[in-house]
C-alpha positions in Angstrom: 71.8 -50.3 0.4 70.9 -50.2 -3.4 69.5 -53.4 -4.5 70.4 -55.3 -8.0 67.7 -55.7 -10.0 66.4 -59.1 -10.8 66.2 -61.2 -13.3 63.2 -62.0 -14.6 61.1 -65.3 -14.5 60.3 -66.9 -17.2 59.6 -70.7 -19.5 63.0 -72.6 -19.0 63.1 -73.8 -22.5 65.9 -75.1 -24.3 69.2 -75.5 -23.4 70.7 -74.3 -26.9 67.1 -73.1 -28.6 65.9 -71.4 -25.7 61.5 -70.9 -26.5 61.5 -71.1 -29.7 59.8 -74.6 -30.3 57.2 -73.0 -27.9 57.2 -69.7 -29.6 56.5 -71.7 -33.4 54.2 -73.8 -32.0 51.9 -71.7 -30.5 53.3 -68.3 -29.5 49.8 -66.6 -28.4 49.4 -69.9 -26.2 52.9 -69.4 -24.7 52.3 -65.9 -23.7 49.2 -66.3 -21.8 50.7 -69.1 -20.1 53.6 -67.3 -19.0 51.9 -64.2 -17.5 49.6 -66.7 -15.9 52.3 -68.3 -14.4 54.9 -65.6 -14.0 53.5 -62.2 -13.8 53.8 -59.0 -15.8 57.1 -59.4 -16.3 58.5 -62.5 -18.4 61.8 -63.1 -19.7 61.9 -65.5 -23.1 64.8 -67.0 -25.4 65.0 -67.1 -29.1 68.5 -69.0 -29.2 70.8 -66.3 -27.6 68.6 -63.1 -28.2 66.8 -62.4 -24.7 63.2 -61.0 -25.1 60.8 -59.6 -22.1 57.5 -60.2 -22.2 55.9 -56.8 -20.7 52.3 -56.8 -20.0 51.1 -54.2 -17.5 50.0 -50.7 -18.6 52.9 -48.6 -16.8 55.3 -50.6 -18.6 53.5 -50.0 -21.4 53.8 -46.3 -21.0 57.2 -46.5 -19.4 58.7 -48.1 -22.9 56.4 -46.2 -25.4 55.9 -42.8 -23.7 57.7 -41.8 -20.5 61.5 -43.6 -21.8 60.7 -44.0 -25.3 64.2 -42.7 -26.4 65.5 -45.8 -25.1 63.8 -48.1 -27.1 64.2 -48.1 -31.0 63.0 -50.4 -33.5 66.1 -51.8 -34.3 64.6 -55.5 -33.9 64.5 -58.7 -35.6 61.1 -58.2 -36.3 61.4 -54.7 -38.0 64.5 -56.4 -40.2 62.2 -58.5 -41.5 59.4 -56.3 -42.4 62.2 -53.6 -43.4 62.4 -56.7 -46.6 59.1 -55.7 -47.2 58.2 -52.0 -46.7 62.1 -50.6 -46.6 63.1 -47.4 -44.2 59.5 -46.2 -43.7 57.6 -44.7 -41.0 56.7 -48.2 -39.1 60.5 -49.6 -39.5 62.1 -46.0 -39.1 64.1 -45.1 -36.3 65.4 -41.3 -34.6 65.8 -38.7 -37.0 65.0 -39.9 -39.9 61.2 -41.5 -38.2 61.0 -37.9 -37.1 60.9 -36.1 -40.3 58.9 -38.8 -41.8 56.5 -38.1 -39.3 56.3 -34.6 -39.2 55.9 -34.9 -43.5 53.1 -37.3 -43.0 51.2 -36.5 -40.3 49.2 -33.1 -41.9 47.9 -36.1 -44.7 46.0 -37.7 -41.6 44.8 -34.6 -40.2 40.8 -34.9 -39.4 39.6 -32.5 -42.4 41.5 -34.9 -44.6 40.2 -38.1 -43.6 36.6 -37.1 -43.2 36.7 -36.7 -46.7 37.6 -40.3 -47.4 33.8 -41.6 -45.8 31.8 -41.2 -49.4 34.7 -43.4 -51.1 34.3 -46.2 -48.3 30.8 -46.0 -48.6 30.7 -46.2 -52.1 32.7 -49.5 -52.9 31.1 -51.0 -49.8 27.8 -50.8 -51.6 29.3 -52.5 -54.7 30.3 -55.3 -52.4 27.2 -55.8 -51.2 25.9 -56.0 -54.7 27.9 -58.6 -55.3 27.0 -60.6 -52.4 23.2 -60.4 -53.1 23.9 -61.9 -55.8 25.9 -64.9 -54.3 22.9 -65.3 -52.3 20.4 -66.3 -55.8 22.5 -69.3 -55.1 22.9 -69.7 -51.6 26.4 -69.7 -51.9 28.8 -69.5 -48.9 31.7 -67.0 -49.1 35.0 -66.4 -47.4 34.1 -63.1 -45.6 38.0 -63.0 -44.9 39.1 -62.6 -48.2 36.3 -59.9 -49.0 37.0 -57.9 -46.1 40.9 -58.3 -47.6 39.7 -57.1 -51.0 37.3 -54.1 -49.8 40.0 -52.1 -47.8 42.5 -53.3 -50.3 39.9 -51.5 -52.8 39.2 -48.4 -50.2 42.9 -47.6 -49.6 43.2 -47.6 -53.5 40.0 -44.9 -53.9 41.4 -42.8 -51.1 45.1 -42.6 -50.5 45.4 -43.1 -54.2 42.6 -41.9 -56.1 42.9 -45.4 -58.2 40.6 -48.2 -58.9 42.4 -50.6 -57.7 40.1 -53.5 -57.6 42.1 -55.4 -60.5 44.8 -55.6 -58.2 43.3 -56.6 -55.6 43.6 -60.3 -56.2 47.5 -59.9 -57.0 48.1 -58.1 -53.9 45.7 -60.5 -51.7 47.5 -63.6 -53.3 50.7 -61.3 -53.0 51.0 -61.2 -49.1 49.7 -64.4 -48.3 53.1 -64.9 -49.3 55.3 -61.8 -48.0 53.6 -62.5 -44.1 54.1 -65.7 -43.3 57.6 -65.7 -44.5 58.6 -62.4 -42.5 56.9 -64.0 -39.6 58.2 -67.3 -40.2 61.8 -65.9 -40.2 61.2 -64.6 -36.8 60.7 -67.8 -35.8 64.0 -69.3 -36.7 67.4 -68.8 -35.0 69.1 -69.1 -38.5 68.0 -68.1 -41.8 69.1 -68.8 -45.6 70.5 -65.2 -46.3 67.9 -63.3 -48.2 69.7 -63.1 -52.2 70.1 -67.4 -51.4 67.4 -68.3 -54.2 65.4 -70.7 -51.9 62.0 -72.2 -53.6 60.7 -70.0 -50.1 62.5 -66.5 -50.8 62.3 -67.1 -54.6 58.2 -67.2 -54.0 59.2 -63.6 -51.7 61.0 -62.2 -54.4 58.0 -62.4 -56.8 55.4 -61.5 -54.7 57.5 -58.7 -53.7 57.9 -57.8 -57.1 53.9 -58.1 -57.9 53.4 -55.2 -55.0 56.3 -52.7 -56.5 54.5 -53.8 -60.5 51.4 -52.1 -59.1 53.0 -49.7 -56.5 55.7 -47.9 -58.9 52.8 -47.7 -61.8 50.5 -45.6 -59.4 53.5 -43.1 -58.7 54.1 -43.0 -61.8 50.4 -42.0 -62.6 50.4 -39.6 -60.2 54.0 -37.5 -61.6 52.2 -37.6 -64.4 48.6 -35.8 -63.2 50.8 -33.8 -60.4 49.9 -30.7 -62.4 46.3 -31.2 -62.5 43.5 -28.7 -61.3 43.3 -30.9 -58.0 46.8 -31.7 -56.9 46.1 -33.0 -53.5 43.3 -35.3 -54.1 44.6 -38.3 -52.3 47.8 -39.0 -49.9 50.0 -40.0 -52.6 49.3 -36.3 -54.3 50.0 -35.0 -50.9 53.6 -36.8 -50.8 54.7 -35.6 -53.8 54.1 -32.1 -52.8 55.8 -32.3 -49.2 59.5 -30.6 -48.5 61.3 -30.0 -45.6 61.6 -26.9 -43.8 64.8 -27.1 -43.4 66.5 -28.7 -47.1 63.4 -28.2 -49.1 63.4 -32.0 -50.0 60.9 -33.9 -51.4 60.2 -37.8 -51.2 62.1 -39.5 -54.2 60.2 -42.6 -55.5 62.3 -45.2 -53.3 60.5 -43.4 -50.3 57.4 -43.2 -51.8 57.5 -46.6 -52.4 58.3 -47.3 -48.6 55.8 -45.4 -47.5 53.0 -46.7 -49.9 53.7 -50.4 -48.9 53.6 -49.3 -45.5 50.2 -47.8 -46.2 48.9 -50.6 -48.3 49.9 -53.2 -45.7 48.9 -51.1 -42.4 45.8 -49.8 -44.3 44.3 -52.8 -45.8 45.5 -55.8 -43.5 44.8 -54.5 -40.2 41.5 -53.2 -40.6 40.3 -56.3 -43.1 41.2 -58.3 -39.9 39.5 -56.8 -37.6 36.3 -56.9 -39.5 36.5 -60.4 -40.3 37.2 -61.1 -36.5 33.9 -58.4 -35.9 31.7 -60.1 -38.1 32.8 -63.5 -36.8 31.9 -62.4 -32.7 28.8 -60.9 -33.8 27.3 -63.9 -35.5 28.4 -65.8 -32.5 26.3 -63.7 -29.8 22.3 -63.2 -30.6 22.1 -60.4 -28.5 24.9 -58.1 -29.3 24.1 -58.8 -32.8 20.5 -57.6 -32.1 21.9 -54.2 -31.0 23.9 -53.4 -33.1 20.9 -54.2 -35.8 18.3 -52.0 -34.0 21.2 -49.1 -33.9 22.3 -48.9 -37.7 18.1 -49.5 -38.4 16.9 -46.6 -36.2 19.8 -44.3 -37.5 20.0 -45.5 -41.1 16.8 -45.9 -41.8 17.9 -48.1 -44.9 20.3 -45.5 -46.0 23.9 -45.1 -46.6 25.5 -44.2 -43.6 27.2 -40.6 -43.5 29.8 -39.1 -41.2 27.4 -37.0 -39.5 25.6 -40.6 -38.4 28.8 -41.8 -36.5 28.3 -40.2 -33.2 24.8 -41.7 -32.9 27.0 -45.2 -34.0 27.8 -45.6 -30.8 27.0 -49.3 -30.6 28.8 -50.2 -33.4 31.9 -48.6 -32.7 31.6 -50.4 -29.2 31.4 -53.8 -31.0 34.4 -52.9 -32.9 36.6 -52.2 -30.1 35.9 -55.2 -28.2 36.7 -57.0 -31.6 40.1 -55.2 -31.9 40.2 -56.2 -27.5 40.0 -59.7 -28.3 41.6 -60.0 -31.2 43.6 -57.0 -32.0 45.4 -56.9 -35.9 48.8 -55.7 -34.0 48.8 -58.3 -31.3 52.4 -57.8 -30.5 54.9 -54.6 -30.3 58.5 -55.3 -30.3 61.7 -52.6 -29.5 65.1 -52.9 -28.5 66.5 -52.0 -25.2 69.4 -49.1 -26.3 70.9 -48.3 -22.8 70.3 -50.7 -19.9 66.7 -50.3 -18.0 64.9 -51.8 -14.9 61.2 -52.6 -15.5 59.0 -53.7 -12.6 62.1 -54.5 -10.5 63.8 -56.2 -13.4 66.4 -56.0 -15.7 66.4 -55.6 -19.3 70.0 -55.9 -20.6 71.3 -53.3 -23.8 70.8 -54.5 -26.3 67.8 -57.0 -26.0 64.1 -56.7 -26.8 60.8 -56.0 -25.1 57.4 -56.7 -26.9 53.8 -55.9 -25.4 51.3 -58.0 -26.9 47.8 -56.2 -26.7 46.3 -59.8 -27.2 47.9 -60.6 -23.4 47.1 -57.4 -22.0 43.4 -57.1 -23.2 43.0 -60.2 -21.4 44.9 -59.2 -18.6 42.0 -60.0 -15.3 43.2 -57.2 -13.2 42.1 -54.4 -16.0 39.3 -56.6 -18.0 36.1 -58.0 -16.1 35.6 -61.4 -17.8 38.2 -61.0 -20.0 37.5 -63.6 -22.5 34.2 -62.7 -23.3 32.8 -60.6 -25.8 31.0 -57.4 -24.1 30.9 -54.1 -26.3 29.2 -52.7 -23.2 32.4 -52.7 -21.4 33.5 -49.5 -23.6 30.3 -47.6 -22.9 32.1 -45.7 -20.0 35.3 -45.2 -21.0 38.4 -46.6 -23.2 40.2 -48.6 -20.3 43.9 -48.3 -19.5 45.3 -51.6 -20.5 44.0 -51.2 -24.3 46.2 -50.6 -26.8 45.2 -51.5 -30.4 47.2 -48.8 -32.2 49.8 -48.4 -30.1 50.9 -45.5 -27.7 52.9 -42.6 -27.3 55.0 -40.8 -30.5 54.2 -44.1 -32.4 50.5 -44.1 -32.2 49.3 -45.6 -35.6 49.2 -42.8 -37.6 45.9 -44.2 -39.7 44.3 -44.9 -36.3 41.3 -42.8 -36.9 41.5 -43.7 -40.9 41.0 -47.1 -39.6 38.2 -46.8 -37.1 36.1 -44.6 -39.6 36.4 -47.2 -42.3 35.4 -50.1 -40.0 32.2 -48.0 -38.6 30.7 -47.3 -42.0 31.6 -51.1 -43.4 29.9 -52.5 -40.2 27.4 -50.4 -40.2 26.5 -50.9 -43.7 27.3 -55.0 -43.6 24.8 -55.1 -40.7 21.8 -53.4 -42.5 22.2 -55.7 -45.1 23.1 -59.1 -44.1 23.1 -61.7 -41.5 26.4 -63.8 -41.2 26.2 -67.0 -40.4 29.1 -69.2 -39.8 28.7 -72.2 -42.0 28.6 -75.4 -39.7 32.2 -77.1 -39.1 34.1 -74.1 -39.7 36.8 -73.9 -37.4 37.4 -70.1 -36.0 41.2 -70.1 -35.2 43.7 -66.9 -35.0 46.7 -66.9 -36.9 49.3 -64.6 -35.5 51.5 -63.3 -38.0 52.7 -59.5 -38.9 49.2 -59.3 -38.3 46.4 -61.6 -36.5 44.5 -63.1 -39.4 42.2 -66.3 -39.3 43.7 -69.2 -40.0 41.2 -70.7 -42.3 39.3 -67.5 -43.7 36.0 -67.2 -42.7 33.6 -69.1 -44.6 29.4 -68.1 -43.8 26.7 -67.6 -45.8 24.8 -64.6 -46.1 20.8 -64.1 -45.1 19.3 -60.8 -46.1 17.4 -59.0 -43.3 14.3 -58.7 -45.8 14.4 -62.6 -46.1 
């Protein structure tokens, strides 16, 4: 006898609205609830779209590896941040995500990213400068917004060969408004339509227009020098130079638009997160914060650190991870359901959406001893099954080791220098968006070691 397969639990909700009161009001609240109360497999409502909740690591792999075919990204969430970043390689779908892919992928090859470490280094020591000086006057600082600034700065030095620290500000101020309006629309049954000029999507359209006034100028800078005696010294060089096998085709300056957005928000935002929520943990626990202090001081020696010194970084990395387990930049993955699918004995209609949310399943208690506290040690054996910061499968972030390079030299070098201390009364609360910022910044003040 074949068996039908179920529907699955979930929040009843609202009759009309469905969960979407819950889902505005506090969505990361709402899914740990749910798998609390329902299981691995939990079925949602945003008005009349149906969403599943998937949080086990087989379904991971059966959605984003084993069946990934049948799951595009033809989703309300990549509409939205298709506004922002257009047909790129993270809103992409079939053929046209392949051959983005395929052009892309060489410019994240090792070789290439291991030459990035000197330029992270190097404007990581200028912020510390700077912050030496902000401790003459014992003056507190919003780490948040410097971590925001630095990678903005560090993806400007190496996927553009720019100094981009002028524009850092724009950009910063720039998508503290084009976030929370993406996300927010996600969070409404209906929208104004996007040419409506709203006081909210007028605000859009100029920030939007502040990124492309600094994105368009560096392509342009760069069809200018594309002849020069070093023609591939940063990604965007590299871009310009890819065709395809097959038409010969370069990238015309709509797609390297696309794809520089893309870069500017996965490379900047993610990883300026997940420092600010590293720095945060470590000045909350004494002993991990010694550790990591007596690693960087007996391999570092008060020197830069160098890619060579990353293996014997182990610590530090360790602490990094379990920042990015707690509190991961992408804390939620959404696709659509093309052909009709069962998923641990349950049915996921055509035509619907599944999303794994890494901040669920790195808390999940059958994978994570004491899931909610903060233990780099947990990572000193291996990388457990149910962690998935970058993704999986095909779509693995393709700056994932761009990204964990970049946070092992900043920590590393923060650490030797400073002591972080949260100032009294400021309130530590995440903020999921596109990506899981903190609420209100992180404000501490700064204590050199030497002090």
């Amino acid at each position: 006898m074949i068996v039908a397969p179920r529907i699955a639990p979930g929040p009843r909700g609202h009759w009309l609205l469905g969960n979407i009161r819950e889902f505005r009001r506090d969505v990361l609240g709402l899914m740990m609830e749910s798998t609390r109360r329902f299981g691995d497999v939990v079925r949602f409502r945003l008005g009349p779209h149906v969403i599943h909740l998937l949080n086990h690591p087989d379904y991971v792999e059966h959605v984003l590896q084993k069946n990934q075919r049948n799951f595009d990204k033809q989703t309300r969430s990549a509409a939205f941040i298709r506004l922002v970043t257009g047909e790129s390689l993270l809103t992409g779908n079939g053929e046209f995500w392949q051959r983005q892919r395929r052009l892309l992928q060489p410019a994240f090859h090792h070789h290439n990213i291991a030459r990035f470490s000197d330029q992270m280094t190097s404007a990581t020591a200028v912020m510390l400068e700077h912050w030496r000086q902000r401790t003459a006057h014992d003056e507190p600082l919003d780490v948040a917004s410097e971590m925001m600034r630095l990678t903005y700065t560090i993806v400007g030095r190496t996927l553009f060969s720019a100094n981009v620290g002028p524009d850092a500000e724009t950009i910063e101020r720039a998508m503290q408004v084009i976030l929370p309006h993406t996300f927010g629309r996600l969070g409404r049954v209906l929208n104004w339509p996007d040419w409506l000029p709203t006081p909210r999507n007028r605000r859009f359209r100029r920030a939007l227009r502040d990124t492309d006034h600094v994105v368009y100028r560096l392509i342009e800078q760069h069809r200018l020098a594309q002849n020069s005696a070093q023609p591939d010294r940063d990604l965007l060089a590299m871009l310009l130079r890819v065709r395809d096998e097959e038409t010969g085709a370069g990238l015309n300056d709509e797609q390297l638009r696309n794809e520089t957005v893309t870069f500017l928000l996965a490379g900047h935002e993610t990883t300026a997160n997940a420092l600010t929520w590293t720095f945060y943990l470590l000045s909350q626990h004494p002993e991990a914060e010694r550790q990591i202090r007596e690693e960087v001081s007996t391999v570092l020696g008060g020197r830069v650190p160098t890619l060579d010194d990353l293996p014997r970084l182990a610590f530090t990395r360790m602490v990094i991870q379990e920042a990015m387990r707690l509190y991961p930049p992408i804390w939620i993955i959404e696709r659509r359901v093309i052909a009709s699918d069962t998923v641990g004995g349950f049915h996921l209609p055509s035509g619907s959406s599944v999303v794994i949310a890494p901040y669920a399943l790195h808390r999940h208690p059958a994978f994570w001893e004491r899931p909610e506290e903060f233990d780099p040690a947990r990572f000193a054996r291996c990388t457990p099954e149910a962690y998935f910061p970058f993704g999986a499968g095909p779509r693995l972030c393709i700056g994932s080791e761009f990204a964990m390079l970049e946070a092992q030299l900043l920590t590393a070098m923060v650490v030797q220098s400073f002591r972080l201390r949260l100032v009294p009364g400021h309130r530590m609360e995440p903020l999921p968006g596109i990506t899981l910022r903190a609420r209100h910044g992180l404000n501490m003040t700064l204590y050199p070691w030497q002090s």
